[in-house]
N, CA and C atoms as an extended XYZ file, in Angstrom:
309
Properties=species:S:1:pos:R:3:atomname:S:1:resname:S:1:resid:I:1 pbc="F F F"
N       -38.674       54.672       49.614 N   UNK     1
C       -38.569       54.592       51.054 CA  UNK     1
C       -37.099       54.662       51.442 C   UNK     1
N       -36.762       55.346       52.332 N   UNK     2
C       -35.292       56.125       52.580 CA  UNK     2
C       -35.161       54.585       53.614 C   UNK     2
N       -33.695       54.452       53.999 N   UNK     3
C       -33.456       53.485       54.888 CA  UNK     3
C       -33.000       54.308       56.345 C   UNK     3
N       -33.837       53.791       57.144 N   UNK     4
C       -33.124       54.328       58.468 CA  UNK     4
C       -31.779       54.108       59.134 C   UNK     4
N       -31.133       55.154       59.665 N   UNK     5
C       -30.266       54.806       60.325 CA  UNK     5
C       -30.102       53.994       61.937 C   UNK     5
N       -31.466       54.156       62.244 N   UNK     6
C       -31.563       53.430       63.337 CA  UNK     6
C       -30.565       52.123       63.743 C   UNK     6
N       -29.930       51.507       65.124 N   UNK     7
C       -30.062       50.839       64.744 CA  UNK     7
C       -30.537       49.249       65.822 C   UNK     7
N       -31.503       50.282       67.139 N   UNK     8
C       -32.660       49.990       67.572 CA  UNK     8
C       -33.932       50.309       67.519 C   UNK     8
N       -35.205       50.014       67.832 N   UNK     9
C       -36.230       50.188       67.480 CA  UNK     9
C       -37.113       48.973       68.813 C   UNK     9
N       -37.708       50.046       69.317 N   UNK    10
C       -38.442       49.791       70.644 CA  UNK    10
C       -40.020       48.700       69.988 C   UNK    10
N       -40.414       48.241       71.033 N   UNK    11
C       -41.777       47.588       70.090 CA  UNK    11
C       -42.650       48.310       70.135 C   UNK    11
N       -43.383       49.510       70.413 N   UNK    12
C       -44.613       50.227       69.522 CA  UNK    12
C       -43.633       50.659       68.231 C   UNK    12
N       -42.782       50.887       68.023 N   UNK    13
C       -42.096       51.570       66.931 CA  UNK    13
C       -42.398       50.188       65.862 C   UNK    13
N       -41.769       49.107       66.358 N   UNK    14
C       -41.923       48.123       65.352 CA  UNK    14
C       -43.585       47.665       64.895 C   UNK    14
N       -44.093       47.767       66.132 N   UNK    15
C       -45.735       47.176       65.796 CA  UNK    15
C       -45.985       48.224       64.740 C   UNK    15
N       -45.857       49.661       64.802 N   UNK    16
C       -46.110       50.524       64.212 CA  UNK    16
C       -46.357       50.590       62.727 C   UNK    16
N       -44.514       49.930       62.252 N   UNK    17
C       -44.063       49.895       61.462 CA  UNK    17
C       -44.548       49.056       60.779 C   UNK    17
N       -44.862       47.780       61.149 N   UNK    18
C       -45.552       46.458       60.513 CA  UNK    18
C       -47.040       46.208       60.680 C   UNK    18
N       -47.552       46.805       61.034 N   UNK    19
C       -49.328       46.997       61.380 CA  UNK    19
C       -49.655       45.770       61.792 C   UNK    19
N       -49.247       45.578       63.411 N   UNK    20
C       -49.504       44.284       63.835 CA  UNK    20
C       -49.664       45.532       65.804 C   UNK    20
N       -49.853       44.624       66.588 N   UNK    21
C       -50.053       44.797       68.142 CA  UNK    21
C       -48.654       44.422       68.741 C   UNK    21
N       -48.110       45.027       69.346 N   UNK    22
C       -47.175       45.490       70.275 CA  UNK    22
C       -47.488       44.218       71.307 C   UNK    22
N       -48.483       43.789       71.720 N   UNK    23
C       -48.212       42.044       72.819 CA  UNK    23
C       -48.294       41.130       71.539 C   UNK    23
N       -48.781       40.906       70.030 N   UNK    24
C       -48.431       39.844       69.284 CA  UNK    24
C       -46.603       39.873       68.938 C   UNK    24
N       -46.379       41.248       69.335 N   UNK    25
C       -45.012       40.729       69.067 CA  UNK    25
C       -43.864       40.264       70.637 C   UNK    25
N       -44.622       40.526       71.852 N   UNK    26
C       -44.023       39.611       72.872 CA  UNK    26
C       -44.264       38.627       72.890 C   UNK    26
N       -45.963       38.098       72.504 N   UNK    27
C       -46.412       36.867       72.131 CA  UNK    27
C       -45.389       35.740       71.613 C   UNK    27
N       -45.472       36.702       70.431 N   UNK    28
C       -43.852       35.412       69.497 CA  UNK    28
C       -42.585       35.444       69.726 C   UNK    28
N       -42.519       36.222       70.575 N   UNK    29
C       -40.806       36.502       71.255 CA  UNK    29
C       -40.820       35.041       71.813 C   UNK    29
N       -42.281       34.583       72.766 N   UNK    30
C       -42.424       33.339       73.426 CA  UNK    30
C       -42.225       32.502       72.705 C   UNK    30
N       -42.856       32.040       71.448 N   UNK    31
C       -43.139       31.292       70.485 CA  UNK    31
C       -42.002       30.824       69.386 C   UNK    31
N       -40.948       31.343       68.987 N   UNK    32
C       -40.687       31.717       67.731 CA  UNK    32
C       -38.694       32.170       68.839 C   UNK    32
N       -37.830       30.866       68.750 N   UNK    33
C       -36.396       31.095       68.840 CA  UNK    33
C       -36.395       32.060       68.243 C   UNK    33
N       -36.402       32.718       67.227 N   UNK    34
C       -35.656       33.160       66.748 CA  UNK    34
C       -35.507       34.188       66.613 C   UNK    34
N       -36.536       35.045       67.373 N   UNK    35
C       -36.980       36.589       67.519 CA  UNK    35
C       -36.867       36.247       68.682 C   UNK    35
N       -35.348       37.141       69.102 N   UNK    36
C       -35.023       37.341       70.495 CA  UNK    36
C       -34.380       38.830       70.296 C   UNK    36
N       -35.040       40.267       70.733 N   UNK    37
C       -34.442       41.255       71.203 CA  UNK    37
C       -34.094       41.447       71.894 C   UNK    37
N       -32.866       42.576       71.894 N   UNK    38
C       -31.999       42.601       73.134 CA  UNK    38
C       -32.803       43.305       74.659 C   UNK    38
N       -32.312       43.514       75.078 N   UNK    39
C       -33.058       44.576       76.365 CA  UNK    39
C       -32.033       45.447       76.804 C   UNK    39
N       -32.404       46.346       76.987 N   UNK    40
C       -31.811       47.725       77.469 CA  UNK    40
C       -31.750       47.896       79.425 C   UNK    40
N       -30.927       48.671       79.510 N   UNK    41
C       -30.466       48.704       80.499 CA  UNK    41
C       -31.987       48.580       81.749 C   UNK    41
N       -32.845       49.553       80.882 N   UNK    42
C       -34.465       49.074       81.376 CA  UNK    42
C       -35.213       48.275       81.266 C   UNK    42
N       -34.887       47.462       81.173 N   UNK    43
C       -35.457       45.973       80.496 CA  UNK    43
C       -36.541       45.768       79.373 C   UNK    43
N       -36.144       46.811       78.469 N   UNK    44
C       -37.244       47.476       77.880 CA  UNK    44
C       -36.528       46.582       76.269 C   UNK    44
N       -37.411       46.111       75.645 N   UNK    45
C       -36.971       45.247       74.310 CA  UNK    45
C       -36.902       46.543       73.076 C   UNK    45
N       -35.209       45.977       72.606 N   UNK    46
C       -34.768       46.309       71.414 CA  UNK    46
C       -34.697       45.449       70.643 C   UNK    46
N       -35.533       46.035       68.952 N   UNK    47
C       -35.131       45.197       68.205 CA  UNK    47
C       -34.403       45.862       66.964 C   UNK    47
N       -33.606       44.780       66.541 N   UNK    48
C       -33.051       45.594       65.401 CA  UNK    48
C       -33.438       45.294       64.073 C   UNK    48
N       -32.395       45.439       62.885 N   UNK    49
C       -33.175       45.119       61.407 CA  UNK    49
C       -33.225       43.589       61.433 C   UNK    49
N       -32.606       42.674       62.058 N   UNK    50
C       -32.554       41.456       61.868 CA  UNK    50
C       -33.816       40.648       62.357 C   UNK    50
N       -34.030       41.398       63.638 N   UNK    51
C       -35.247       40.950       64.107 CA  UNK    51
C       -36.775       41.907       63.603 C   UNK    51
N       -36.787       42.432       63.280 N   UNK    52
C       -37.966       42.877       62.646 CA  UNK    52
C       -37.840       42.015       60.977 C   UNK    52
N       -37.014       41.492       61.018 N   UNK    53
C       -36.918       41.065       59.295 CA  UNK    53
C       -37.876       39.439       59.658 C   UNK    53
N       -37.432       38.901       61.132 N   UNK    54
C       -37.903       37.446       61.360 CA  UNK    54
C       -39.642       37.852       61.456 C   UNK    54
N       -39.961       38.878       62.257 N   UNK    55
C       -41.231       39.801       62.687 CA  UNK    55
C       -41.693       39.297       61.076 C   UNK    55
N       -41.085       40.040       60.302 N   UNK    56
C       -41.749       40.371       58.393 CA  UNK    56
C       -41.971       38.731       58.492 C   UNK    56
N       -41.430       37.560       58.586 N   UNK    57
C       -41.278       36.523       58.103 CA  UNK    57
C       -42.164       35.956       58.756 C   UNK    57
N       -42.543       36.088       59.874 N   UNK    58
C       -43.919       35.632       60.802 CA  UNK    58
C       -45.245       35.955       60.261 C   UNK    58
N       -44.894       37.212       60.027 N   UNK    59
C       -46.511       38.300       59.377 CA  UNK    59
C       -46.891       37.327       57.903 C   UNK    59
N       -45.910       37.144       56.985 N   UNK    60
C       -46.073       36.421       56.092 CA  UNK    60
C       -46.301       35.732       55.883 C   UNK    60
N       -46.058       34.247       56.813 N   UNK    61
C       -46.117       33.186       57.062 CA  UNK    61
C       -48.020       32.960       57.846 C   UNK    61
N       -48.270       34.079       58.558 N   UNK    62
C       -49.513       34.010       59.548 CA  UNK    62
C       -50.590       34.332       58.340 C   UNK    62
N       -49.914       35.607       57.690 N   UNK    63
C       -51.102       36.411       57.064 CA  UNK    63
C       -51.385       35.852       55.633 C   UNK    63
N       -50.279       36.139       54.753 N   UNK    64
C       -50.364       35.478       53.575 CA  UNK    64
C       -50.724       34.254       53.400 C   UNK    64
N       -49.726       33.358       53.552 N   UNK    65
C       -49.961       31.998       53.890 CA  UNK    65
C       -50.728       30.813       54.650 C   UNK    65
N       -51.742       32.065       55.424 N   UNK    66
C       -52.893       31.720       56.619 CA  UNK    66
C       -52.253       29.925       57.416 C   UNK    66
N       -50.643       30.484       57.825 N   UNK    67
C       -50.320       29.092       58.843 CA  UNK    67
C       -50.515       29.539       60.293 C   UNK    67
N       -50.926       28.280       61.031 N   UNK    68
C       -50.745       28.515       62.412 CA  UNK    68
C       -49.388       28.792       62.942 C   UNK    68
N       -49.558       29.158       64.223 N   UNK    69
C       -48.146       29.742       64.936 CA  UNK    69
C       -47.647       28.494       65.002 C   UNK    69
N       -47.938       27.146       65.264 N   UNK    70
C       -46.842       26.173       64.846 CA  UNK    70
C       -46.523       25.846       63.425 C   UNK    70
N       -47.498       26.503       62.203 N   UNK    71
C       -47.086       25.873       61.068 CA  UNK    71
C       -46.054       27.160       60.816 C   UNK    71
N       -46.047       28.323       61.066 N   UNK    72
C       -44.850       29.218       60.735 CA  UNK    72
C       -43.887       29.058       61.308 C   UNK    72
N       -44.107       28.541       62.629 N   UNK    73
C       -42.529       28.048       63.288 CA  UNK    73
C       -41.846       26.881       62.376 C   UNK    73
N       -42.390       26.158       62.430 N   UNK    74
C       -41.953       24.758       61.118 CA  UNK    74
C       -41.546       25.832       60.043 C   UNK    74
N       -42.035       26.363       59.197 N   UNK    75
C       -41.490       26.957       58.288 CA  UNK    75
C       -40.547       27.726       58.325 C   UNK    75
N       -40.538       28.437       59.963 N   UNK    76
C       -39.017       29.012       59.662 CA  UNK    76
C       -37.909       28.203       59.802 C   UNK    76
N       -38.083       27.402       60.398 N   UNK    77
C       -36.877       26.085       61.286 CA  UNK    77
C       -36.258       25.403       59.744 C   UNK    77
N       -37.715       25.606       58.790 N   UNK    78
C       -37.047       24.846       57.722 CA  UNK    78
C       -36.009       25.756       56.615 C   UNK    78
N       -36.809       26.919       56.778 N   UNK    79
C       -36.173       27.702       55.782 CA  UNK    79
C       -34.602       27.890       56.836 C   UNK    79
N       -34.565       28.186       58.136 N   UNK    80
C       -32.921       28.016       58.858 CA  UNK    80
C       -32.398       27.761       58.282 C   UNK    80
N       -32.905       25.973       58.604 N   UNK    81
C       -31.717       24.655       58.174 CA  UNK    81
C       -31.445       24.722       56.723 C   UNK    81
N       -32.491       25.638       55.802 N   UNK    82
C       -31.670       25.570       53.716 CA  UNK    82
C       -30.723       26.280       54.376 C   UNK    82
N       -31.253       27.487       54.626 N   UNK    83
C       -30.058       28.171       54.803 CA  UNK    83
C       -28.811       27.901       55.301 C   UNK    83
N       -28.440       27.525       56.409 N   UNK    84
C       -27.114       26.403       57.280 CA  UNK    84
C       -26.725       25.717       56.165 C   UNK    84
N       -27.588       24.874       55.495 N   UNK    85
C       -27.243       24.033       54.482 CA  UNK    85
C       -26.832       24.870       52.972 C   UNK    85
N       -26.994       25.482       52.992 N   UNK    86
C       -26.711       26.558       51.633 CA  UNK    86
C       -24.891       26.971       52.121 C   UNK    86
N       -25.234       28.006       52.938 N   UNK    87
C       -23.854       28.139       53.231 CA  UNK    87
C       -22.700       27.509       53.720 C   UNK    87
N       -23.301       25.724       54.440 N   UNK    88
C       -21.980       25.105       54.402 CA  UNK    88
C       -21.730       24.191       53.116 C   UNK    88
N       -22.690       23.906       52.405 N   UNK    89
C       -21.963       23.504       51.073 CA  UNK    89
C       -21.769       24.841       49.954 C   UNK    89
N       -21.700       26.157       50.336 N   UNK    90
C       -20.459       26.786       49.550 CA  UNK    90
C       -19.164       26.434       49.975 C   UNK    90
N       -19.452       26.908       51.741 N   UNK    91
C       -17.896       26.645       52.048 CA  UNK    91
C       -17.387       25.512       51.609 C   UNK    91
N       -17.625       23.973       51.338 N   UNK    92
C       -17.448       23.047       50.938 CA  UNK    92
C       -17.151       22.760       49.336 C   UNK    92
N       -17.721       24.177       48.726 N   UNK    93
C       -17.353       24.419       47.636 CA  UNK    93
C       -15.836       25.358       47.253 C   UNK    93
N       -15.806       26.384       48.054 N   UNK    94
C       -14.429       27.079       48.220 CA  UNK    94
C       -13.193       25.882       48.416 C   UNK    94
N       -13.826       25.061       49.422 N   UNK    95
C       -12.542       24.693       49.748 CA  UNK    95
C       -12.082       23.282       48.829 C   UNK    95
N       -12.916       22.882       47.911 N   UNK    96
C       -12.665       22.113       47.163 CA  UNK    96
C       -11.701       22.614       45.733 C   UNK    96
N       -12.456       23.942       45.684 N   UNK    97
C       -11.944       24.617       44.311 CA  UNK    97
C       -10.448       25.251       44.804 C   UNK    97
N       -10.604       25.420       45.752 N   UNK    98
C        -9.103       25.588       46.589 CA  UNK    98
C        -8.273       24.415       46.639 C   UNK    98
N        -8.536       23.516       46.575 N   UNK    99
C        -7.604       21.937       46.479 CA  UNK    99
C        -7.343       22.344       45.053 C   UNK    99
N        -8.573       22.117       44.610 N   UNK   100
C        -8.364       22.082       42.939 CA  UNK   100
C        -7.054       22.621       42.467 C   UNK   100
N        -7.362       24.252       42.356 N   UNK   101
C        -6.452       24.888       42.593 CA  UNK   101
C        -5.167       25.075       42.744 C   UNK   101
N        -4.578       24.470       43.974 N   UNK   102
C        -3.185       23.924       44.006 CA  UNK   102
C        -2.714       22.512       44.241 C   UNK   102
N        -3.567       21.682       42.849 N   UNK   103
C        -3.263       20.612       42.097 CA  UNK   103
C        -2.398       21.159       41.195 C   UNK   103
């Protein structure tokens, strides 16, 4: 599968793409911080790779994992906060090995 250069993507394009309905994905725009596309000068929703990646993470969470729309919201909020938490104890790691360093 070639990668697109796109680097918007309207919602039938995305429903398309992910074999889901074009209002389940305004649906969770409601539902779900974290899938927020931009809008175009027409007020028409763009999404990009970041947000079709949260889209993938919903589908997964709904389909695979058979959670409700509040148990996938919990799951993403949690997987966030590793994440937040992942990357500020690297930085916490740089900057220690950086003391270290010029000991």
């Amino acid at each position: 599968m070639e990668k697109s250069t796109k680097l918007y993507y309207d919602t039938n394009e995305v429903a398309e793409m992910l074999g889901c309905e074009a209002s389940a994905l305004r649906f969770w725009e409601k539902k779900f911080p974290q899938l927020c596309p931009k809008r175009d000068s027409r007020n028409r929703r763009r999404y990009t790779e970041a947000d079709i990646e949260v889209v993938r993470k919903i589908l997964y969470q709904k389909e695979e994992q058979g959670r409700t729309i509040k148990g996938a919201r919990q799951q993403l909020n949690r997987r966030e906060t590793a994440q937040n938490l992942i990357h500020r104890l690297t930085r916490v790691r740089e900057f220690l090995v950086e003391i270290r360093d010029h000991l």
